[in-house]
C-alpha positions in Angstrom: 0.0 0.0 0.0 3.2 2.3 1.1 4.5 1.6 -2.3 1.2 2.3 -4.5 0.7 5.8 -2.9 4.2 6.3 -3.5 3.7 5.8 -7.1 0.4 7.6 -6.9 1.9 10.4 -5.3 4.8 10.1 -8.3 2.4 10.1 -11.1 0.3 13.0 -9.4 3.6 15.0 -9.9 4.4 13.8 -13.0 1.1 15.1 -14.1 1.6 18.0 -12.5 4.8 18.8 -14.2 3.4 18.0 -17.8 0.1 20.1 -16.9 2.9 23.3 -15.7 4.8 22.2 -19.2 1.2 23.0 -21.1 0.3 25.6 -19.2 3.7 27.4 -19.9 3.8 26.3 -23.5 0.1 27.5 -23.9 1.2 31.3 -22.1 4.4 31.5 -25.0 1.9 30.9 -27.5 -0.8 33.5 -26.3 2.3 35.3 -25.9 3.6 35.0 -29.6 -0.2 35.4 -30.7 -1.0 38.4 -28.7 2.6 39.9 -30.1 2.0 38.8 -33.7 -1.9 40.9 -33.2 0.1 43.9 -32.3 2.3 43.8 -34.8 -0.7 43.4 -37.7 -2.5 46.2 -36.3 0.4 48.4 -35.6 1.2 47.9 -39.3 -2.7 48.4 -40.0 -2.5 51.5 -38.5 0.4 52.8 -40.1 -0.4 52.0 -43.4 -3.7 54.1 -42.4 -1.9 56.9 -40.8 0.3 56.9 -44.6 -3.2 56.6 -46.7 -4.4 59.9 -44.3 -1.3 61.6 -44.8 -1.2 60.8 -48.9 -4.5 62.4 -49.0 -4.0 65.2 -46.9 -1.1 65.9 -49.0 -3.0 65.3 -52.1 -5.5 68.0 -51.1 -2.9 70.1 -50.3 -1.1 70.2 -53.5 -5.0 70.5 -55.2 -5.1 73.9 -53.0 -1.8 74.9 -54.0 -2.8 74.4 -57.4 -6.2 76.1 -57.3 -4.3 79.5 -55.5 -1.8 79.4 -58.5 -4.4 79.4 -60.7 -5.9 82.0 -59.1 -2.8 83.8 -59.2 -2.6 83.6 -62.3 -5.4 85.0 -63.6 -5.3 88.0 -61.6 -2.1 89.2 -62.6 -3.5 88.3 -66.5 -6.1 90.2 -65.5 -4.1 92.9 -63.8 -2.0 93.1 -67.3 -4.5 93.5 -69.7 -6.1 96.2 -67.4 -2.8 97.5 -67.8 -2.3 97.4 -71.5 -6.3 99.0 -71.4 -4.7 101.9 -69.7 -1.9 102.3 -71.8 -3.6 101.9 -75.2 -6.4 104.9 -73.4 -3.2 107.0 -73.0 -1.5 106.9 -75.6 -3.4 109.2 -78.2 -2.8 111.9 -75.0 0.6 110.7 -75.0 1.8 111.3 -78.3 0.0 114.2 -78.9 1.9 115.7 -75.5 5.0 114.8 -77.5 4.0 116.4 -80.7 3.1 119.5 -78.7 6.5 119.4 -76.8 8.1 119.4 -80.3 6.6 122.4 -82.0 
């Protein structure tokens, strides 16, 4: 009887250590799974964070764009007003210089 609760009391730890083996092996994996999660949604969010800033600066160059547009039609504008101005002088102009000449 000594002997069989002995070997009892030897297979109980046995089973012990294999269910602390399984238990630890089980942890490293949650481990490993719980680190391989973050790292996919780490990368998720990064690729995000570059699709936000590609559109941002998309948007951005589309402003910069539009105001150089806009630019650029008010100094045409501004020119031709200009070259309006010149063309309503000139007759005055010339005729000042003929004047100046006699």
């Amino acid at each position: 009887m000594a002997q069989e609760t002995v070997e009892a009391i030897r297979q109980a730890e046995l089973a012990a250590e294999r269910a602390e083996k399984e238990a630890v092996r089980a942890a490293k994996e949650l481990v490993e799974t719980a680190r391989q999660n973050a790292d996919r949604a780490a990368v998720e969010l990064a690729q995000g964070a570059q699709l936000e800033a590609a559109k941002a600066l998309a948007q951005a160059k589309r402003d910069q764009d539009d105001l150089l547009s806009k630019a650029e039609r008010e100094a045409d504008a501004q020119t031709q007003k200009l070259r309006e101005d010149a063309l309503e002088k000139r007759p005055a102009a010339i005729q000042a210089v003929k004047q100046a000449l006699l």
